[in-house]
N, C-alpha and C positions, 0 to 999 in steps of 0.2 A: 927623477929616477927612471934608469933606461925600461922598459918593458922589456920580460922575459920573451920569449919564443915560445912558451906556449900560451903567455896572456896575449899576444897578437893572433896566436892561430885559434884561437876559443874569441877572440872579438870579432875577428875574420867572417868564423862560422857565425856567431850571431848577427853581426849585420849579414852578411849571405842567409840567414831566415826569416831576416826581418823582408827583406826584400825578396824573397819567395813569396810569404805570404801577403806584399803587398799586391803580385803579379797575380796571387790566385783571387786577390778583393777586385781587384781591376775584372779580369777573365768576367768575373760574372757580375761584377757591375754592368760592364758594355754588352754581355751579351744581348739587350736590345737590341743593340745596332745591327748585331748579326743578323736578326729577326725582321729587322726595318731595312737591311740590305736585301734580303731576299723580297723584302714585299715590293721594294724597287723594280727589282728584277722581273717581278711579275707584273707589277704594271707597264713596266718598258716592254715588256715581254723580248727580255732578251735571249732566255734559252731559243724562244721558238727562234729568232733568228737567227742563232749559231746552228740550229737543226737544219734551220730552210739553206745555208750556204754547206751543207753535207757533214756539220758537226763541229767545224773546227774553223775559225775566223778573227782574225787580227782587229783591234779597236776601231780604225776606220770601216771597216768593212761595218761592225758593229754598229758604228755612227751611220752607216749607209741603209743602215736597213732597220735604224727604229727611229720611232718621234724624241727627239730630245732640241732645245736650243741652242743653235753651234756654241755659243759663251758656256754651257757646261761640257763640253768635251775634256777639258783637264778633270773636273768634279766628275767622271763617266771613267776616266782611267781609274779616279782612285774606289772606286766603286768596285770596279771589276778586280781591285785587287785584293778587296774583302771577301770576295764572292768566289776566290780562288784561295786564301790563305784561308778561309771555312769550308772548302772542300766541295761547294758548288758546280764551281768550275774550275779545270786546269789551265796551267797558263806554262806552255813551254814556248822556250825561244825559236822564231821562224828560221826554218831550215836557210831560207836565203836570206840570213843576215838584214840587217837596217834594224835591229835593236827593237823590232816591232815583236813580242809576244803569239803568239796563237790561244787564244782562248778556247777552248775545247768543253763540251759537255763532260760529264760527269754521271756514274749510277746514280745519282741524287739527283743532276737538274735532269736525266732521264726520265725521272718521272714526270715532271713538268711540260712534258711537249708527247705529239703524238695522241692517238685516238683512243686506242687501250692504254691501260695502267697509266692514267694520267692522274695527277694528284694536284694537280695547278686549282683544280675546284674548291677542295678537300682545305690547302695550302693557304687559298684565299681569304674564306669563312674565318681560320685561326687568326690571320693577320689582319682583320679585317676593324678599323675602329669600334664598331660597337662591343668586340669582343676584347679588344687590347683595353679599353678605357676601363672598363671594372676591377681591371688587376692594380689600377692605378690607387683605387678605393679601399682595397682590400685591407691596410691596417684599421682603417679606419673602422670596417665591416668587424673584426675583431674584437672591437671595444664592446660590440651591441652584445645584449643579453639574447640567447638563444629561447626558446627556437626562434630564430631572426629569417627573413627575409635572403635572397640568395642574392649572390653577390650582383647578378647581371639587374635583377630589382630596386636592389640599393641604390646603383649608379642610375637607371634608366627609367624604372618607375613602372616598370610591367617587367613580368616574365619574360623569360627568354620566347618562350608558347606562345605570350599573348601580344609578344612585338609579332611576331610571324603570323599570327593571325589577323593583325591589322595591316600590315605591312607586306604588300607583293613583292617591290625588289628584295627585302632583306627574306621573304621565307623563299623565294627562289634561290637566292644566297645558300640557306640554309642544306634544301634540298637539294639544287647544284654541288654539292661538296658529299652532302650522304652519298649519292650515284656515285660519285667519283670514287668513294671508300671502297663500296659496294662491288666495284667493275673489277678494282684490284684486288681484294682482297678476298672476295669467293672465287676466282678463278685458283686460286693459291691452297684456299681451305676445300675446294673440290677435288683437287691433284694430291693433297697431303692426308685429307682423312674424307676417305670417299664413303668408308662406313657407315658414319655417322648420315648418311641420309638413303641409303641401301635398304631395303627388306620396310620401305613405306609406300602407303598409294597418294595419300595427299598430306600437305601439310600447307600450316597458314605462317605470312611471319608478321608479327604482331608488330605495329610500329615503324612499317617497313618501308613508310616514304613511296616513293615514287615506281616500287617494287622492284629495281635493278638487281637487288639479292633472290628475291624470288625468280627473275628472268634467265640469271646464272642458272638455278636448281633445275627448273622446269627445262632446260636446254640440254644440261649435262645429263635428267634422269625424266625423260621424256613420259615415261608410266607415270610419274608422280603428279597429281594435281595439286596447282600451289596457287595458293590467294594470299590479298593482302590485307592486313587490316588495319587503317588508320582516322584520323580524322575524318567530318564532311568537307573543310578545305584542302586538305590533304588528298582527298581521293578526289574530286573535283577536275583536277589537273593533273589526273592518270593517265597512260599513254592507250587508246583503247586498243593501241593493236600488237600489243606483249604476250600475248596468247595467257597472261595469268586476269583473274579473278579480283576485282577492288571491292572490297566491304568498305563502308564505312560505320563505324561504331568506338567504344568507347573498351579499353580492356580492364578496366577498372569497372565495368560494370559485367561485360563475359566475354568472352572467345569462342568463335567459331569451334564447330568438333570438326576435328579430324587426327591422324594419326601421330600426327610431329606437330610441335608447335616451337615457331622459330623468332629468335630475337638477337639481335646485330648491334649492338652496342646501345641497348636499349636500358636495362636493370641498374647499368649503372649512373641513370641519371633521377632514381628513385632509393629514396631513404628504406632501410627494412621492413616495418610494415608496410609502407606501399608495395615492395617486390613481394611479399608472404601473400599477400591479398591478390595480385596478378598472377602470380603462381598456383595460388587455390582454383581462381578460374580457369586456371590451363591443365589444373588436372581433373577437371571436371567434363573438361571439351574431348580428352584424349581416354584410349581403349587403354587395356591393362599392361602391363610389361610384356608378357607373352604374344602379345597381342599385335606389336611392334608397338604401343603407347608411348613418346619420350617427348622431352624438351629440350631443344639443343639451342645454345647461346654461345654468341662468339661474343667475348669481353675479356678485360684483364683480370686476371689473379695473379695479382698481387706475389712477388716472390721475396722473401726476406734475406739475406746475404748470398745471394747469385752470385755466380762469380763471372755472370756478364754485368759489368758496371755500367754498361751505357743501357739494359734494359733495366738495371735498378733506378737508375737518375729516370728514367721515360716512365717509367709507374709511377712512380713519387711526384711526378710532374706533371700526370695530368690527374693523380687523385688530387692536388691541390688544383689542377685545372678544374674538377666537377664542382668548386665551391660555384659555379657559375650558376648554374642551378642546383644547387641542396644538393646533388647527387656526391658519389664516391667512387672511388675503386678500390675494392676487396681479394683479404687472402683466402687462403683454402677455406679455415676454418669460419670465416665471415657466408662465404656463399652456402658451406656445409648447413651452417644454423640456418640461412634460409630457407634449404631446401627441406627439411627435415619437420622445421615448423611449420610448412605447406601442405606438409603429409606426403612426400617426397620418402622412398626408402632406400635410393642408391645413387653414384654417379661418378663418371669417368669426365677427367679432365686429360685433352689433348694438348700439351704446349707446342704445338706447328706453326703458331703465325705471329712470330718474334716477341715482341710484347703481349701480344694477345694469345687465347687458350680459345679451345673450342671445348664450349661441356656439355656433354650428353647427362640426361638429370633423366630418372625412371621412374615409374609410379610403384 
């Protein structure tokens, strides 16, 4: 029996669904490769080359100016041409003909090259094995009875902390990548909510690595005195000539006094009572609201049907990123109940730095 016209246009539509939804299981299947294209990229360090030839460079040029083995030259085109259909880089056809491409930088591989706003550091640490391998673990991590061990432990056998304190290259690693966060991302939260660090004379930032976030502040608001407080190995390899202050001590046991106390993607790598209990010492270190007393943290909150989808996928993506160490990312009402249980009585959230908020938290 012949099929009707509309059992072929209803069989149509469902194979055309079946095969949508095979395209969107594919999408994010492969998205590794997206992820392991770029890390390519970084280790070829091919942005900087298309930078050093003024931006925009055809494949041989490309081959002229990084290390690769002539035999992967075909394997190096098809690279570049993931790295361009993922929006890395552009790729339009050379003005003078011969079918050769121009590969062009991009706002994305923008950040990757150059002395300011560079994230090639930042880019590296994510892509970097010791941190891709534990995602590999992660069903597994699943099965275990809570409160379990964190994922980067499971695979590695130490904390993510206690690798970087036995381990120089990887907590260079570590630290190379905060700086890098640090250089972009305060100059942006200085320009967008300069308030938020206005009407203080010092402030410390707790957790702050290598001080790059403090050296922003202390630059932009030269009356402010800003220290930093972190590890003995962490302050150890401070740079002594930042014009900021390196404590070393532990903030889990107190915090420096002074007016502001500042933390940079720091709370959300601690479960809620460890943030309630950091937080009590920070509101013991700081004067009263009137007084200029606050706590200001750049991290995400968490937004629930945003109607930017690409900053809902990027929070959902690195709160499952924080199983890495125990930590999380939190919505309003997750940070509220912190602040509140600290003895905390008010707080203003900034959302100026895409995915990320800057909160100002009051005594």
């Amino acid at each position: 029996m012949a099929l009707t016209t509309s059992t072929m246009a209803l069989t149509m539509s469902t194979n055309q669904a079946l095969l949508d939804a095979q395209l969107e299981l594919w999408h994010t299947t492969f998205g590794y490769i997206k992820s392991m294209a770029l890390k390519s990229a970084l280790d070829l360090r091919i942005a900087d080359a298309i930078h050093s030839l003024g931006g925009g460079a055809t494949l041989p040029q490309v081959v002229a100016a990084v290390k690769l083995h002539p035999s992967k030259i075909p394997c190096l085109r098809r690279l570049m041409r993931v790295l361009a259909a993922t929006g890395v880089l552009s790729a339009d056809q050379s003005p003078s003909g011969g079918g050769e491409p121009v590969y062009a930088l991009t706002p994305v591989s923008r950040l990757l090259v150059g002395s300011s706003q560079n994230l090639a550091p930042f880019t590296a640490m994510i892509l970097h094995p010791s941190f891709v391998a534990p995602f590999l673990e992660l069903g597994t991590w699943f099965q275990k009875e809570m409160p379990e061990m964190c994922v980067f432990k499971h695979t590695h056998g130490l904390t993510l902390w206690e690798h970087a304190g036995r381990d120089a290259t990887f907590d260079a690693l570590v630290n190379d990548s905060m700086v890098s966060d640090s250089q972009f991302i305060m100059d942006i939260a200085i320009k967008e909510c300069p308030g938020a660090f206005q009407g203080i004379s010092s402030l410390v930032d707790v957790g702050g690595g290598l001080g790059a976030a403090a050296q922003a502040i202390s630059k932009a608001f030269p009356g402010v005195k800003c220290s930093v407080l972190d590890l003995d190995h962490v302050v150890a390899k401070a740079p002594s000539d930042s014009g900021v202050q390196y404590i070393a001590g532990d903030m889990f046991e107190s915090v420096p006094p002074a007016d502001a106390i500042f933390f940079k993607w720091v709370l959300h790598d601690w479960g809620k009572e460890d943030c309630v209990k950091i937080l009590k010492n920070c509101k013991k270190a700081i004067p009263p609201r009137e007084d200029g007393g606050k706590v200001i943290i750049i991290d995400i909150v968490v937004e629930d049907g945003s109607s930017n989808l690409k900053h809902t996928e990027t929070q959902a993506l690195f709160d499952l990123y924080m199983t890495l160490v125990n930590g999380m990312e939190r919505d309003e009402q997750e940070w509220k109940s912190i602040f509140f249980q600290a003895g905390f009585s008010d707080y203003k959230i900034s959302p100026v730095l895409g995915a990320r908020s800057i909160i100002e938290v009051y005594p």
